[in-house]
N, C-alpha and C positions, 0 to 999 in steps of 0.2 A: 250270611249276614251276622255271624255269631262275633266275626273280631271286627263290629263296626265300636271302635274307641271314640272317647269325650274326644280327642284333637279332627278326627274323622268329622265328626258331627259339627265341630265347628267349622272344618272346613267347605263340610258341605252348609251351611247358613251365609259363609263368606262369599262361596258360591255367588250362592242365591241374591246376595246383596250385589253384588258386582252386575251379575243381568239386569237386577233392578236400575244401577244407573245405567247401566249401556241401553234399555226401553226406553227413558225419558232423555239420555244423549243424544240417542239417535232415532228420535220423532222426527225432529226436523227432516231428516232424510227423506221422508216419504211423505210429510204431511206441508210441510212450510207453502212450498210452491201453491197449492191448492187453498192453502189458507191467507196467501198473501192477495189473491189475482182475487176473489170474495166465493172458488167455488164451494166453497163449505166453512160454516161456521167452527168458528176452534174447536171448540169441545166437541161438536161431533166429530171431525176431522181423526181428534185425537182419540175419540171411542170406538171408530171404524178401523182404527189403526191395527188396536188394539189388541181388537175381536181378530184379524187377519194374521196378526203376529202368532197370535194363539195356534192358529191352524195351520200357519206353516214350518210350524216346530215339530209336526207329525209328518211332516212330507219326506222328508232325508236325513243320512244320519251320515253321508260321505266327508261332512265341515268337521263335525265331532270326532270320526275318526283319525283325522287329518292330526286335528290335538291332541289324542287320547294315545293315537298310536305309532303318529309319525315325526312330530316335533324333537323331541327328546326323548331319552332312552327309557322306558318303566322301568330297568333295574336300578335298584339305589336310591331311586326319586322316594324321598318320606313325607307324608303328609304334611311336615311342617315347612319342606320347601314349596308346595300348594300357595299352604297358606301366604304367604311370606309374598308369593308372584301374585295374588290377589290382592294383597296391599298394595302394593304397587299400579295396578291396575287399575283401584278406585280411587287412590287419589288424584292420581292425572285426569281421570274423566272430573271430577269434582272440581279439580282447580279450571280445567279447561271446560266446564260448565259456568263456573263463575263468571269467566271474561268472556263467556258468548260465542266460544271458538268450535267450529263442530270438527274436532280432530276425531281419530280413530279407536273406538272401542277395542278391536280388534287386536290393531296393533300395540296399545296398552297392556293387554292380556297377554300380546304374545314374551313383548318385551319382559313386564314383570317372569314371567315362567322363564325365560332366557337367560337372566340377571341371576336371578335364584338358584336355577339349576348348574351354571357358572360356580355360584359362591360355592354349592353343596359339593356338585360331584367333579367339576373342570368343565373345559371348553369338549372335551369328547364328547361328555354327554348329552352336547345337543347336535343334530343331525344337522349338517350343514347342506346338504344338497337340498334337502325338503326346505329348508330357510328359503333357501334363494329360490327353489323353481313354484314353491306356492304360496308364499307371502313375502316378499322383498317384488321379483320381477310382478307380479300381479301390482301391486302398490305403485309401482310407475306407470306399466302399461293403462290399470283399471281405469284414472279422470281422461287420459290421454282422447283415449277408444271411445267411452261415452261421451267425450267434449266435443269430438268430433263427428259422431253420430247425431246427438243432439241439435248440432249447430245445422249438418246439411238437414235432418229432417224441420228445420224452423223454416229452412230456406224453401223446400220442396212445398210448405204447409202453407207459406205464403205465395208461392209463385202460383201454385193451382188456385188460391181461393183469393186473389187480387182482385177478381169483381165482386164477390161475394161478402162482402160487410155487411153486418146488420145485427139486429140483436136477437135473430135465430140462429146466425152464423154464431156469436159469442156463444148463447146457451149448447149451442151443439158441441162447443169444443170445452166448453167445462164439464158438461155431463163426460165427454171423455177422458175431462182431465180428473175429475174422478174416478172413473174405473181404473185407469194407468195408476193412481195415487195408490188404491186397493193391493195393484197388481205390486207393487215395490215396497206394500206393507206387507204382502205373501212370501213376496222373496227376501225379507228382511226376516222373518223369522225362520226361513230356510237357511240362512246362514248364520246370522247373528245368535240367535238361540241353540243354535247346536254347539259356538264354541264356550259356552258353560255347561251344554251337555257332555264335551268330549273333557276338561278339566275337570268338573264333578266325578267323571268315570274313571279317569287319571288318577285321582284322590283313591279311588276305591281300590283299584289296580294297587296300588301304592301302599295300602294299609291292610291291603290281603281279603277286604269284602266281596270280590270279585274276581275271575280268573284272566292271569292277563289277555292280550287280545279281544275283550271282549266290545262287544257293543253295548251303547248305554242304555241302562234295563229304563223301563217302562215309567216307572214313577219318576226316575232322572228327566226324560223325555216332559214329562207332567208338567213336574215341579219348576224347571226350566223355562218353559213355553209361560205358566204363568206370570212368573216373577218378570218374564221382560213384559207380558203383557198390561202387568199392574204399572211397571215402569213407563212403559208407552201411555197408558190412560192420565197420569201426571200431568205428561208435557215437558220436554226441555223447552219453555216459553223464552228465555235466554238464547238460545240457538236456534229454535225456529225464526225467529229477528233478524239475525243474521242472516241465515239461509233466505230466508221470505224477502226480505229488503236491503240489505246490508249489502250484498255482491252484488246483485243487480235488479231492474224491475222487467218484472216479465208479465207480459198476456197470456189470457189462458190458453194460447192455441201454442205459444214457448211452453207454459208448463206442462202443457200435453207430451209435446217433444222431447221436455226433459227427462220426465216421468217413464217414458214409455223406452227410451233407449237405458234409463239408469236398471229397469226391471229384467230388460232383456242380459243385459249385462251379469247382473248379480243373481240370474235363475242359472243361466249360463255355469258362471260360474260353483253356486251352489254342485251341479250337477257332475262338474269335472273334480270337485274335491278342492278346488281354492277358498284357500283362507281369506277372501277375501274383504278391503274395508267399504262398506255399504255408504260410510262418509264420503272417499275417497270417490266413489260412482258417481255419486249424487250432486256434490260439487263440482266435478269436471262437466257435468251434463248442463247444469245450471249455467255456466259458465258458457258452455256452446251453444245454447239453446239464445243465452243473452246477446254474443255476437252474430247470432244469426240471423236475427231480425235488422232489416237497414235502418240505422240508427241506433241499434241499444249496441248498450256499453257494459263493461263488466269496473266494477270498482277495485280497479286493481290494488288499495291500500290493501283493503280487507283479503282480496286473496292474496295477497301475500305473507300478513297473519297467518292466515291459515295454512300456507306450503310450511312455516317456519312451526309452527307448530304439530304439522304432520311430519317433518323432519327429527323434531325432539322427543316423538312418540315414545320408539323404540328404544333409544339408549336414556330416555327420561325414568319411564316406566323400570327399566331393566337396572339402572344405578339405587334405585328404590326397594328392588325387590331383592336385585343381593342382600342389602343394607340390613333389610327385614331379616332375612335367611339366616345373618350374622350374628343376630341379636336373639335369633328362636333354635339356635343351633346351643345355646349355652343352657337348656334347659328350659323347663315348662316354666319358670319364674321369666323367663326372655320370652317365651310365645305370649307370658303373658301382658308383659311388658307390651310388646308389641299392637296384642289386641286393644291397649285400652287405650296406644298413641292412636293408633287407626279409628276408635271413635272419637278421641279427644278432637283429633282435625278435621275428620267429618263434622265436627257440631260447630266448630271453629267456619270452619267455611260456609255453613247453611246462616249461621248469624251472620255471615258478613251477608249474605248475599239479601240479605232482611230489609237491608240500608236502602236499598233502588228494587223493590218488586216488579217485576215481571211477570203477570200471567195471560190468560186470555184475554183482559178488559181492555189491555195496552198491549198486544203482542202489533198490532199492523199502526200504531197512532204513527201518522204520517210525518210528526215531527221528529220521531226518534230514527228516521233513516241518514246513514251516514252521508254526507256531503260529498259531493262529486269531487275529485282529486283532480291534477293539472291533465294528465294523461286521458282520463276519462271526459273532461269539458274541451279539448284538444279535438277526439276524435269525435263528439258531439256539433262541434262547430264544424268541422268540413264532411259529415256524413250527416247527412237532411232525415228526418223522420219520412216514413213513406206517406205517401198522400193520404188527407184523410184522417191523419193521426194527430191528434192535439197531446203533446208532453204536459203532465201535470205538473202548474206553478212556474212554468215558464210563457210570459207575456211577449210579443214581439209587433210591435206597429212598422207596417214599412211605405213610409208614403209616399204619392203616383207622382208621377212625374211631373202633373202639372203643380202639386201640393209644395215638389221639392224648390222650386222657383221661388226666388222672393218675392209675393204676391204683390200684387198693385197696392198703393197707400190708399186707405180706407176715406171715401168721400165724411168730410167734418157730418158732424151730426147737424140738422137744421133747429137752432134755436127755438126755442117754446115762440108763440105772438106775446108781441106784448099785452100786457092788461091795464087799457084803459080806461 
């Protein structure tokens, strides 16, 4: 640890900032659903998250690797190309925090380090077959898989418990849509946590603190795990809105379903070495879960937002982090240039977002959900809510047949007697 230099140090603190938003980006991923349907109050929702992010940062270190030693090439990569792909990376979560978008942490991260190591060392230096077989093909296949897991376990959830409504049947299926919640804040930090652990270890690799190849030492592991778990305790209250009400509404026995295939999905994955994005899970599952129920709908404005913005992830972040590379490659007056535009617009975006607050008080206020689009009131009108089920805010009188007749003229009223 003897050539750990001031640019090292800063990039491990850049690090650390970058997990911090990718915790409170991607809360919603694991908590929205459970706090939208009322199984758990926000703040606990978001403190239980939290605590589980924490412990699944110790669980694996195959995500980290993935970054540290299979993305791009460690020779030639210099700490200030780190840095530079971590610029990039928090501001896309920032800006895409702002407008309520739950894009991908991930792919932020991958993109910026992509862009950068581009501007630094050429297109050689980034390994092309690992792009595509652990973060490009996962990014398509991952909402695919869960959307369609989701949806048949909504269907299967309800074909078996069709007689069984009640409000032990509800509390049974929130108590496990709480444990599913727990289970996809475990494998949330099985992956998401690690890919700050394998960049932080990249950085070290990079500036000679460590020998290449290596695994991320122990404190990296630590300091990691925390930093998204203080992020998680936050709240992205912006994107859990979204998540929670904005794509679709769902019962708690949907966000069981969601829940439980988005976790299977992203331990899965953890365990194979995919880069994979935990947004990306999470919304395709929400998504399935929402068509799976006879009658619900998904709001296709808002995921379509969101595809468009999971599309601009990668080459957004990556246009950014060359840009960064270009300007920190001219010397430590440019790195520093750098660091102080990346707070300037960090402070620049948190004031704006000052304007219209967001936190627990108003994350589920029933007025702020988005209006059904044509498409989605379309397929509400020819598919019936299943029996039993009252749609909140929609009134419907439909009168009998003898009502629908034009009723006989009403006998006059009998004048008062007169007063004699």
């Amino acid at each position: 640890m003897e050539n750990f230099s001031l640019i090292l140090a800063i990039v491990v603190v850049t690090a650390l900032a970058f997990d911090f938003t990718n915790g409170f980006h991607d809360t919603a991923n694991a908590m929205a659903t459970t706090i939208s349907t009322g199984a758990l109050k926000p703040k606990v929702a978001v403190a239980m998250s939290a605590a589980l992010n924490l412990v699944g940062a110790f669980l694996s270190v195959e995500v980290a690797n993935t970054i540290s030693k299979g993305l791009v090439d460690e020779n030639g990569i210099r700490p200030e190309v780190i840095f530079a792909a971590l610029v990039g990376a928090i501001l896309w979560n920032l800006v895409t925090w702002l407008v309520g978008l739950p894009s991908s942490s991930s792919h932020a991260l991958m993109g910026g380090l992509i862009g950068a190591t581009v501007a630094s060392a050429g297109f050689g230096a980034v390994h092309g077959d690992v792009l595509v077989t652990k973060v490009l093909l996962p990014a398509v296949a991952a909402p695919v898989v869960s959307g369609l897991a989701a949806m048949f376990a909504t269907r299967f959830s309800y074909g078996i418990g069709r007689g069984a409504e009640g409000e032990a049947t509800r509390k049974g299926y929130r108590a496990g849509q709480i444990a599913s919640a727990g289970l996809v804040s475990l494998a949330h930090g099985t992956n998401d946590a690690q890919k700050t652990m394998g960049i932080i270890t990249l950085a070290l690799i990079a500036g000679g603190a460590v020998a290449p190849g290596s695994n991320p030492p122990t404190w990296v592991i630590l300091s990691a795990g925390l930093a998204i778990a203080l992020g998680t305790y936050i709240g992205g209250w912006r994107i859990i809105r979204t998540m929670g009400k904005g794509l679709t509404d769902l019962e708690p026995r949907q966000g069981f379903a969601a829940q439980t295939s988005a976790a299977t999905a992203i331990l899965a994955s953890s365990h194979l070495g995919f880069s994979l994005s935990t947004t990306h899970v999470v919304s395709g599952s929400v998504m399935g879960a929402g068509l799976g129920r006879k009658g619900g709908v998904v709001r296709w404005s808002t995921a379509t937002r969101m595809a468009v913005a999971w599309v601009l992830t990668l080459p957004a972040a990556a246009l950014v982090g060359a840009g960064a590379e270009s300007v920190t490659d001219l010397g430590d007056w440019g790195t520093a240039v750098v660091a102080v535009f990346l707070v300037g617009a960090s402070a620049t975006i948190w004031k704006i977002s000052r304007r219209q607050v967001v936190d627990h008080t108003n994350v589920v206020a029933d007025d702020t959900a988005e209006p059904a689009g044509v498409v989605t009131t379309a397929i509400a009108a020819v598919t019936p809510p299943p029996a039993g089920t009252v749609t909140e805010g929609l009134t419907a009188t439909i009168p009998s047949p003898a009502a629908a007749t034009d009723p006989a003229p009403a006998a006059p009223a009998t004048p008062p007697a007169a007063t004699v």
